[in-house]
C-alpha positions, -999 to 999 in steps of 0.1 A, spaced: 536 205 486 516 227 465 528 258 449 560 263 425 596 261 443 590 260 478 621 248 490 639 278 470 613 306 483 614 312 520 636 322 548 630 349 577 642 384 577 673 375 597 704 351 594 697 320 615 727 306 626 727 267 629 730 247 662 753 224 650 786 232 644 809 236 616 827 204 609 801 183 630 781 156 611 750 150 604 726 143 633 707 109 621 675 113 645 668 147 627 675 136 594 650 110 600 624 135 609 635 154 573 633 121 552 592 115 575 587 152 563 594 147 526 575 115 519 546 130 538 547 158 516 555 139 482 528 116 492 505 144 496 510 158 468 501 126 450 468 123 464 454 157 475 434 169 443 410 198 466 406 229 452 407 261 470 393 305 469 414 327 486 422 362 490 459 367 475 476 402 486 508 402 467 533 436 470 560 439 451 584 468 447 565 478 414 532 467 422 506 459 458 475 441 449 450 421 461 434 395 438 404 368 444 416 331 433 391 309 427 404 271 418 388 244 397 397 207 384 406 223 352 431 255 361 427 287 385 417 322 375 421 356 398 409 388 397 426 421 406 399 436 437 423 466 446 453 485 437 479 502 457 451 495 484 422 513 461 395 496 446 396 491 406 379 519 388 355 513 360 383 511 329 405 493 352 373 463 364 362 461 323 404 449 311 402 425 341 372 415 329 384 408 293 411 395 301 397 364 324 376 359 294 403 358 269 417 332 289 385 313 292 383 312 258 415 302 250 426 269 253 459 273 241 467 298 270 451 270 294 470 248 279 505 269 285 490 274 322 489 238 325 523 233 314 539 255 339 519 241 366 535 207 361 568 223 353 570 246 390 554 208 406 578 188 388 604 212 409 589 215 436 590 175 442 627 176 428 637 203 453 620 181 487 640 152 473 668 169 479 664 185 513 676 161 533 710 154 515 718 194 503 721 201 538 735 192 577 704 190 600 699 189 637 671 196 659 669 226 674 637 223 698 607 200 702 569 202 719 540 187 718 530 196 684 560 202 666 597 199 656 622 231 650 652 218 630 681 243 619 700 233 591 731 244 569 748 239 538 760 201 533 796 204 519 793 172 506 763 178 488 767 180 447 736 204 431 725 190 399 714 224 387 716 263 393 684 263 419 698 235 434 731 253 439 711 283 454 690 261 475 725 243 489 740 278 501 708 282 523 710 283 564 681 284 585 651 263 601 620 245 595 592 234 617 577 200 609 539 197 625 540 160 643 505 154 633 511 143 598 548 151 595 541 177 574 563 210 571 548 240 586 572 266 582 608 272 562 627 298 568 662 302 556 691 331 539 718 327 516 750 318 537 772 331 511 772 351 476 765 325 447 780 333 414 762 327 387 784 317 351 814 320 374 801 354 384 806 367 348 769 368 343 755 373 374 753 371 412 727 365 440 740 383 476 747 366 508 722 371 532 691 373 511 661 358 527 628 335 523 602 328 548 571 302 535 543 299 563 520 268 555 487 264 576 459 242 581 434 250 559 406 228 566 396 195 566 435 178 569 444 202 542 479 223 541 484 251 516 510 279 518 497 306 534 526 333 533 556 335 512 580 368 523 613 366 494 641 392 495 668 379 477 691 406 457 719 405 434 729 418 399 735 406 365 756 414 334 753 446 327 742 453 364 704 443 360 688 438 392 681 400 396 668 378 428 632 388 436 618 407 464 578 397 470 554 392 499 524 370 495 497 367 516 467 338 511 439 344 534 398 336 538 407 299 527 372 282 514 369 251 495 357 260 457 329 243 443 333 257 406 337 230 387 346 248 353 368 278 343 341 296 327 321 290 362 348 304 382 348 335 358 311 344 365 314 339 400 346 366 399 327 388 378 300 390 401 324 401 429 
């Protein structure tokens, strides 16, 4: 599954409540249909080396762009198109500009780029190893072309780290595409607060939500095409923490630049 955390960045803007009930078990047909999921998606991710341009529209509370992504074999680069839905001005085009060649130039920065790539994969896989033990699953609906599973927290389950505590508090559904068994859609909120340093440094509020859409790009190919995050909670000193984003990927094309520096004259001619 490409992209950073997926399992920890999605879940609709309301509280799903499970089918099964609290105290049931776990039901063994759907967590068959979980464990199909993940090695779909593990072996995907193994073998699926296509590189994509998109249209990204990110908002933020500070901040709603769009950018142009163009992907190579050797790293990604974007450029900023508008701003607060107005196109870049002249000052504003020439530091995009310098700064896509800065990186170009710089392999040290690719380098670091490349690093945190494989760091947010590395996670990624770790997270879908864990989804069908961190929580109770049961299917909610089927058809023709798909399977709607709600799950909740496992009590049993024991998070190795921080995100996978987070992830373990989460309640919602996802949608597994039959064709492939790959997962289409996760959707999800926080079922309870989760205190961070025993709440002396930090907490994340109950009910924040994540929603990650993934389509059908082209040619057998899945990528995520929405990511919606509004999880909120405070810190020491009462920073905000949590993150509140939406993400939209659209115009999917495959990307025949085969070079960073080819992928920088191709967004400089945009």
């Amino acid at each position: 599954m490409a992209g950073a955390a997926l399992i920890l960045v999605a879940l609709s803007s309301t509280q799903t409540r499970p089918v099964v009930a609290a105290g049931q078990g776990p039901d063994p047909g759907a967590l068959q249909v979980v464990r199909a999921a993940v090695e779909s998606e593990l072996a995907a991710n193994n073998t699926d080396k296509s590189v994509w341009t998109y249209r990204d529209h990110d908002r933020t509370p500070g901040k709603d762009a769009v950018f142009q992504t163009i992907e190579t074999p050797h790293g990604s680069l974007r450029r900023m198109l508008t701003l607060s839905g107005v196109p870049l001005n002249d000052v504003q085009t020439a530091a995009e500009t310098r700064r896509i060649a800065e990186f170009v130039n710089n392999p040290s920065e690719q380098a670091k780029a490349h690093r945190n790539d494989q760091h947010d994969d590395a996670q990624a896989r770790a997270m879908l190893q864990m989804l069908p033990d961190a929580f109770v699953w049961t299917i909610a609906s089927q058809d023709a072309d798909s399977t709607t599973l709600s799950f909740r927290p496992n009590p049993d389950f024991s998070p190795p780290d921080m995100q996978a505590r987070v992830m373990g508090t989460m309640a919602g559904t996802m949608v597994i595409a039959k064709n492939g068994n790959r997962i289409r859609t996760l959707k999800g909120s926080l079922s309870k607060d989760v205190d961070i340093g025993w709440g002396l440094l930090g907490k994340l509020n109950q009910g924040g939500t994540f929603d990650v859409e993934r389509r059908l790009v082209g040619g057998g190919h899945w990528q995520i095409a929405e990511t919606h995050v509004h999880i909120g909670g405070h810190a020491l000193l009462f920073h905000t923490i949590g993150q509140q984003e939406d993400e939209e990927k659209t115009e999917w094309k495959p990307s025949t630049e085969q070079t960073l520096a080819d992928a920088a004259r191709t967004l400089h001619a945009m």
